[in-house]
N, C-alpha and C positions, 0 to 999 in steps of 0.2 A: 826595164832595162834601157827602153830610150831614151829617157830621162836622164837617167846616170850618162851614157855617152853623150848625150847632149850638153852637161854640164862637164863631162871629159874637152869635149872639143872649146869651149868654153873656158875654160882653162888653162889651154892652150895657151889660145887667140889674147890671154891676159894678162900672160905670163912678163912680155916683154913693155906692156903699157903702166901705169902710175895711174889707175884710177879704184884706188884701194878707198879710196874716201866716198866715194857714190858707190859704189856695192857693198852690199854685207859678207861676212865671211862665211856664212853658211851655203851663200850661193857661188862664191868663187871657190872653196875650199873640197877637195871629196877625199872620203878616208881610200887608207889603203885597200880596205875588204869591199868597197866599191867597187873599185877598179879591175881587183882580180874579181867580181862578179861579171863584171862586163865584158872580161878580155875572155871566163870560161866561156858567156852567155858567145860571143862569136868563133872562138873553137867550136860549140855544140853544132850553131848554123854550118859551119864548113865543114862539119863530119856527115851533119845530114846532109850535105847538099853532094858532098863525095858517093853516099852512099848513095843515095838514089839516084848518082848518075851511072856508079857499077851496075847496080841492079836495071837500069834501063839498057845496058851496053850488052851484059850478059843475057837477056831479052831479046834482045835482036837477031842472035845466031842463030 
């Protein structure tokens, strides 16, 4: 999954430059089911990291 956001940020940062001639498309390019992999894969990190901060909170009383 780093890799895909790595190549999201990447993407970006390309969006607005003209160097379509030295890169390939396969590295500039990510399909749409990438992305929605990427974007659940950091929903899943902020549910755990919600959750195990509940669970440390409710711990503490």
């Amino acid at each position: 999954m780093l890799i895909l956001a790595s190549k999201l940020k990447q993407d970006d940062s390309l969006k607005g430059s003209r160097t379509s001639a030295t890169m390939s498309d396969s590295t500039r390019r990510v399909s749409a089911r990438d992305k929605l992999l990427v974007k659940d894969e950091e929903l899943s990190a902020s549910l755990n990291m919600l959750t195990f901060l509940k669970l440390c909170c409710l711990g503490c009383r």
